[in-house]
N, C-alpha and C positions, 0 to 999 in steps of 0.2 A: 558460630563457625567463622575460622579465619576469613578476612580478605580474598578473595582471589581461589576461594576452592570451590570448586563444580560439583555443588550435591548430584550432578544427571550424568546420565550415560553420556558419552559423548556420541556425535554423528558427522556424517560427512563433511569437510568444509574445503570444498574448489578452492584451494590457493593461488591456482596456477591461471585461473582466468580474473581472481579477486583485488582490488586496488586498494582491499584494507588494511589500519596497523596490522602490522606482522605479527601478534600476538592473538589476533582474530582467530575464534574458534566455534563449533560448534555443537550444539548438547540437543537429548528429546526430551522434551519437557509433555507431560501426558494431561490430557481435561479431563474435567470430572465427568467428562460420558465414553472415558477410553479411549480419547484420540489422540495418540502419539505426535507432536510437530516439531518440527524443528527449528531451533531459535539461534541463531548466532549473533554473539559476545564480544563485543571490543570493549575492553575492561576499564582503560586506562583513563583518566577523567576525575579532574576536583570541583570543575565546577556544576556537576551535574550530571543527568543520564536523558538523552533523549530515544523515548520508544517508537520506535519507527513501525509503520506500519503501511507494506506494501498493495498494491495492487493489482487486479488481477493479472493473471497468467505472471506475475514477477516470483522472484528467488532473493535470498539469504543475500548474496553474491551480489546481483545489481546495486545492492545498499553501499557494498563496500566503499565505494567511493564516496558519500556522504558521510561516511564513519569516519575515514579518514580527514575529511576535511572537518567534520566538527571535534577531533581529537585534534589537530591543530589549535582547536579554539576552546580548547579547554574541559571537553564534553564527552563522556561515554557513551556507548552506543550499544543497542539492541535492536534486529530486526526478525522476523516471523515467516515461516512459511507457512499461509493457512492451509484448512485444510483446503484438500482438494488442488494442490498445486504444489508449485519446488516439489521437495522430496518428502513432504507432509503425504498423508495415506492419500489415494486419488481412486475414483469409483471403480469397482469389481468389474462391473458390464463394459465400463471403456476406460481408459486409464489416461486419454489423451481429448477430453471432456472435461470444460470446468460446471462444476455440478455440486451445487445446495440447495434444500428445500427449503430453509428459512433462516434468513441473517442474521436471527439470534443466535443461532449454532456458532458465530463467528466471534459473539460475548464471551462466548465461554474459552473461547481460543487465546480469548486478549484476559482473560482471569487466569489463564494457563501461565500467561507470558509474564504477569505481574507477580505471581508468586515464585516465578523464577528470579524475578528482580530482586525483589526481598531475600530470598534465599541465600542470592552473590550479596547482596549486602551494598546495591551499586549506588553510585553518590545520590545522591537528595539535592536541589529537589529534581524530582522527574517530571519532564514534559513530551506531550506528544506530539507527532509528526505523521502526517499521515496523508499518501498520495492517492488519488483518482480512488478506485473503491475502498482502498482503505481509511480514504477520508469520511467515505460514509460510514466505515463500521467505529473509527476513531469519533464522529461526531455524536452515535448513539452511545458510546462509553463515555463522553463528556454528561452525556444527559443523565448518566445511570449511577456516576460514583465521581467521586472527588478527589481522587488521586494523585492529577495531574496539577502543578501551578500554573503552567502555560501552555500553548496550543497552537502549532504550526500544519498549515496545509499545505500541498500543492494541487492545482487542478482538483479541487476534491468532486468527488460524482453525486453532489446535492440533484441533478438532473442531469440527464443525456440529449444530447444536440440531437433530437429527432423532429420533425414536423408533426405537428398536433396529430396527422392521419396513419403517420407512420407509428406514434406513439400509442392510437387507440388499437391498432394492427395486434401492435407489438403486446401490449398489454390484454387483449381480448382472446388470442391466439396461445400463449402464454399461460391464461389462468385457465383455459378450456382443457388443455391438452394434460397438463398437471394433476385437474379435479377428475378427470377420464382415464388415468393410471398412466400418463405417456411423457410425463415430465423431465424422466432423465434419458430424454430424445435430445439430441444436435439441435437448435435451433437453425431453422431453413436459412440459408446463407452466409452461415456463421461461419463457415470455414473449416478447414482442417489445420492441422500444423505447418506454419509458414517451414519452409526451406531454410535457417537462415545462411546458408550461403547464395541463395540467389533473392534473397530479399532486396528489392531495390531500395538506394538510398531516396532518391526522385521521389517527391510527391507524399515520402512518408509523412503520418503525424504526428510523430514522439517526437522529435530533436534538428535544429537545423545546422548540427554542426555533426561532419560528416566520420569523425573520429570516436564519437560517443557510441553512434551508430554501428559502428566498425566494432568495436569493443560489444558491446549486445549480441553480435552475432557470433563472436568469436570465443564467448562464453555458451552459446545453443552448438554452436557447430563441437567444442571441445565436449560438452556434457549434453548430449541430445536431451536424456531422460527429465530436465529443469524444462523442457518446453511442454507449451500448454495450445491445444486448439479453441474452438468455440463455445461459447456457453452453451448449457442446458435449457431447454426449455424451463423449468423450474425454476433454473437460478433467474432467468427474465424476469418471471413474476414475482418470487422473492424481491429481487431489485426494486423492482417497481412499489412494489407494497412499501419497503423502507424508504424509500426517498419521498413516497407518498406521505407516511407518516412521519416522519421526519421535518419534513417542509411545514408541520402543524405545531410542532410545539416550539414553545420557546428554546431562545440563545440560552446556552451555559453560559455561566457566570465568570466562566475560567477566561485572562485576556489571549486574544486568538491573533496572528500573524497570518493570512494568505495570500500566496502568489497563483497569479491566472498569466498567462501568456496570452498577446494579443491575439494569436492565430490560433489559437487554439480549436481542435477539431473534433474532440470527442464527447467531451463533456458540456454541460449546458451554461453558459455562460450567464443567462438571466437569472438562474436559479442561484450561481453564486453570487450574483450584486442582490439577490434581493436577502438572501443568507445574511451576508455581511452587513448591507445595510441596517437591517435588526438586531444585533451583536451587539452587546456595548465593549466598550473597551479593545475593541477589533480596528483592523486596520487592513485595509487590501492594496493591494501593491499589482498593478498591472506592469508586464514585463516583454517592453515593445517587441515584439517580432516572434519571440518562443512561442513554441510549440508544447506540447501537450505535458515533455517531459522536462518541463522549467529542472529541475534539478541536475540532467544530463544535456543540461545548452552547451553554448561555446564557454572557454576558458575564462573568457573576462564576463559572463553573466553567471557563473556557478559560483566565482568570486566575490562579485555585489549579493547575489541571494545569499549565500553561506554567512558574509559579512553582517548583512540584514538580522540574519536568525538568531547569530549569535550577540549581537545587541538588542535585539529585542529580549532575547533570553536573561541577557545580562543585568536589564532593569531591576 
């Protein structure tokens, strides 16, 4: 198949809120257990494809901006909406509920996305990039196949900044309610769907620059249907189970770059030095002051990290 042609249907792609190459598109790419997702495509790239791999409640569209800044640098791009979120299939019972019974359903999403890659015929080699949850399911794909030459994080969710009590809560709560048939319940506290027009900038913990922030919202507020509420009770346990297992086996072999922000609020910061620390060939880059979403900071830290990625890539 030539260059550049899309064996897939195509599907929606938000231009109007996206700060991707202007040739950004996007296609449904289907798993081997019938689930339709949506993957969009920044084509353009000689020295490589990097497979981006979102986090929860994220969309196709928040990537755009790291597309564009690593087609500057030489790099094609590809990002996912798993399931249960963006415009990928989302649970029957609620639609506004993020909800999986087990993170390996998430394998087969990222097997979905790589035989798309193949398909388009996109540069070699490919490496992957993968923020806060999809750093975890991009870590259990390092463990599984050999795909990738290199390996970028950010914040990835090797652990969740809980308190040992909060966490035996959370996980005890979690596996009861799941194993007793009540798994694709709201988890208590979890929220509904933020507002984002009256989302406050104050005290958030994605970005401390106040324009990225602005842009996030003004992508929910244009496209309501891209936002996502609280997890499932299910997907807690799920969570917990893979980060649990994960934390036991050995580093991939593949060389890995990640970025943690010093303030970071979400994820478990121990859990990533001790990660890293066991990694060979790895390298972590703590990134004084950011917040949660190191890739949407201010203009001169997306510039150091982007410049980072694409030197480390370039090796």
């Amino acid at each position: 198949m030539a260059d550049g042609a899309i064996p897939y249907p195509a599907a929606p792609y938000h231009a109007d809120v996206a700060r991707g190459p202007v040739e950004g598109r996007a296609v449904w790419a289907t798993t081997s257990d019938g689930i339709r997702l949506r993957v969009a495509v920044w084509q353009d790239g000689s020295r490589g494809t990097l497979v981006m791999c979102p986090g929860r409640t994220e969309y196709v569209e928040k990537y755009s901006d790291a597309a564009r800044e690593m087609q500057a640098r030489g790099y094609a791009s590809v990002a996912i909406d798993w399931r249960g979120q963006g415009l990928s299939p989302r649970p029957e019972h609620d639609k506004n509920i993020g909800h999986v019974n087990n993170f390996n359903y998430f394998q087969r999403d990222v097997d979905a996305l790589l035989e798309l890659c193949a398909a388009l015929n996109l540069p070699r080699p490919w490496h992957i990039l993968g923020h806060s949850m999809g750093g975890l399911i991009g870590l259990r794909t390092l463990m599984r196949t050999d795909t990738f030459e290199k390996a970028v994080f950010s914040a990835p969710m090797w652990g969740l900044k809980l308190s040992p009590h909060r966490r035996a809560i959370g996980w005890g709560v979690s596996a009861m309610a799941s194993l007793i048939g009540l798994g694709q319940r709201s988890a208590p506290g979890s929220g509904k769907i933020a507002d984002p027009i009256d989302a406050p900038f104050d005290d958030n913990l994605l970005t401390t620059d106040p324009e990225m922030f602005a842009w996030m919202k003004r992508q929910l507020a244009a496209h309501p249907e891209l936002a996502l509420g609280g997890p499932s009770l299910a997907w807690i346990w799920a969570a917990f189970r893979e980060m649990h297992t994960t934390a036991r086996e050995a580093a991939p072999k593949v060389p890995c770059l990640t970025f943690l922000g010093t303030d970071e609020g979400i994820v478990s910061d121990d859990s990533i030095h001790v990660r890293m620390g066991s990694w060979p060939n790895s390298q972590l880059e703590m990134i004084e002051g950011a917040r949660h979403e190191v890739l949407m900071e201010t203009p001169e830290t997306r510039n150091r990290v982007f410049d980072q990625i694409a030197a480390f890539l370039n090796k």
